[in-house]
C-alpha positions in Angstrom: 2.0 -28.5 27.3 0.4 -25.0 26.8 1.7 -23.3 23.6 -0.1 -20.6 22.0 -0.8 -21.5 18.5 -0.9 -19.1 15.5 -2.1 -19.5 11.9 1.9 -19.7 10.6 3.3 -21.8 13.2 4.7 -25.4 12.5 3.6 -28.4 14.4 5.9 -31.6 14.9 5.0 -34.9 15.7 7.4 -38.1 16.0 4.6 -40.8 16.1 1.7 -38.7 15.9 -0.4 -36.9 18.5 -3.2 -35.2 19.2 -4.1 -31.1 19.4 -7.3 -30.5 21.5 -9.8 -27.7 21.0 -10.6 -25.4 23.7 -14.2 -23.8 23.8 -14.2 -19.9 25.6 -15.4 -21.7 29.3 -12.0 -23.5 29.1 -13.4 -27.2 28.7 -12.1 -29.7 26.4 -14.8 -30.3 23.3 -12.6 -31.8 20.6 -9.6 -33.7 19.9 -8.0 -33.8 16.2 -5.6 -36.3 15.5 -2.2 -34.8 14.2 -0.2 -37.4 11.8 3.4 -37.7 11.8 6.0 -35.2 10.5 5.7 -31.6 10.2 2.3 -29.6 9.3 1.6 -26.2 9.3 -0.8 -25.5 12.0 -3.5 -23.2 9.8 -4.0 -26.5 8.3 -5.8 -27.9 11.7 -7.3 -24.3 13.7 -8.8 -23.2 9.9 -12.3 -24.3 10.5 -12.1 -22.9 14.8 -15.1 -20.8 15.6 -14.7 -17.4 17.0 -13.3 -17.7 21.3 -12.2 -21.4 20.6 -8.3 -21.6 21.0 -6.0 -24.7 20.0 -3.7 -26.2 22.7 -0.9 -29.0 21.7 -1.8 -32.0 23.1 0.9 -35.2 23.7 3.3 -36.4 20.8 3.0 -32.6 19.4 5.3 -29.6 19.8 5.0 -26.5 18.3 7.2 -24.1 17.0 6.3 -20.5 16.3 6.8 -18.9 13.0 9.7 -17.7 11.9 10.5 -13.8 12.4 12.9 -11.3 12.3 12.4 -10.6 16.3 13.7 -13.9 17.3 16.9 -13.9 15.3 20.3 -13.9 17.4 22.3 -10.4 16.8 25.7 -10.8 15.9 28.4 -9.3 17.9 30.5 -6.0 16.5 33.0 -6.9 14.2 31.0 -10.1 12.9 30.7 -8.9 9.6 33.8 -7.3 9.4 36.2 -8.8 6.0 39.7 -8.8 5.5 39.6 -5.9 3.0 41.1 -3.0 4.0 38.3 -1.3 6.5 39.6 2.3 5.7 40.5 2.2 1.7 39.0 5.8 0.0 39.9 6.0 -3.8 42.8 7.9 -5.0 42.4 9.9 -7.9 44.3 7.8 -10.3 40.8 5.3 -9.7 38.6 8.5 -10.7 41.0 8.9 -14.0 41.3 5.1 -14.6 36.9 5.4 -14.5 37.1 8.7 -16.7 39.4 6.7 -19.1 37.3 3.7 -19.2 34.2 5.7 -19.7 35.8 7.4 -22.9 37.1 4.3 -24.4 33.8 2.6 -24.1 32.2 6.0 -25.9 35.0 5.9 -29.0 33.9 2.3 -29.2 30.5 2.6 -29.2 30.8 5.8 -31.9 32.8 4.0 -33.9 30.3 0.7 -34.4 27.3 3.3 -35.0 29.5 4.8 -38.1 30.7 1.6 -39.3 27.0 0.3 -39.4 25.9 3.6 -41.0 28.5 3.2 -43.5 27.8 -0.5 -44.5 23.7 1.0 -44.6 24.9 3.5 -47.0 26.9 1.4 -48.9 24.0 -1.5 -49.1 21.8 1.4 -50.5 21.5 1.2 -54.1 22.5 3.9 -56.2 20.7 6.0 -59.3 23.4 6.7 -62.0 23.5 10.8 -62.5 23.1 12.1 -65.8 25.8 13.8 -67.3 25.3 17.4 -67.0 24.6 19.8 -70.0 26.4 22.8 -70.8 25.5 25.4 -72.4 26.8 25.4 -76.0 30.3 28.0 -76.7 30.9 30.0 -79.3 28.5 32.0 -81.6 25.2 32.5 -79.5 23.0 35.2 -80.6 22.7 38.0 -77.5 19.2 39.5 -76.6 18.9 42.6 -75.5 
């Protein structure tokens, strides 16, 4: 079984198996022994010189990596909902937004001067001095 083996793809074996090593004349020059269950195949062709390939031997299969290329295309309409394909907003929507935007501004207004005024109020005051006036009556004028 001849499968071309990459870095990322995924090797499965029931019972164990065996992936042989492939020098660039095309003979045979090493066996490694794959253990049961799944393995990711970087894990084996890591330590592979330059020109030597990996080829699944028996009891292995290998799966190539997963990629957006291989993926089945859905047919038109697939992703289609049951929400009204053709709805536009009517202006009562744009008012309803407008509204909601305005509320949430008075709102927001109204906690920063309710906070300011419990700041102010927290504040402690200095008591004014009374304010003198200038004496009435009989004040000599200078001229």
């Amino acid at each position: 079984m001849k499968t071309d083996i990459q870095h990322n793809s995924v090797l499965v074996s029931g019972s164990g198996g065996l992936l042989e090593i492939i020098s660039p004349q095309g003979e045979v020059v090493a066996e490694v022994a794959v253990p049961p269950g799944r393995h990711r195949a970087g894990t084996f062709i890591d330590f592979l010189e330059p020109g030597y390939v990996a080829q699944a031997a028996e009891g292995v299969a290998v799966f190539p990596p997963r990629s957006g290329y291989g993926r089945i295309a859905y047919g038109p309409g697939s992703h289609d909902t049951a929400a009204n394909p053709h709805f536009k907003p009517t202006s009562a929507d744009h008012m309803a937004r407008q509204l909601r935007q305005l509320t949430d501004r008075l709102a927001a207004t109204e906690r920063r001067l309710k906070a300011r005024e419990k700041a102010q109020a927290a504040i402690p005051r200095i008591p004014e001095a009374p304010v003198q006036q200038k004496p009435q009556g009989d004040t000599p004028v200078v001229e």
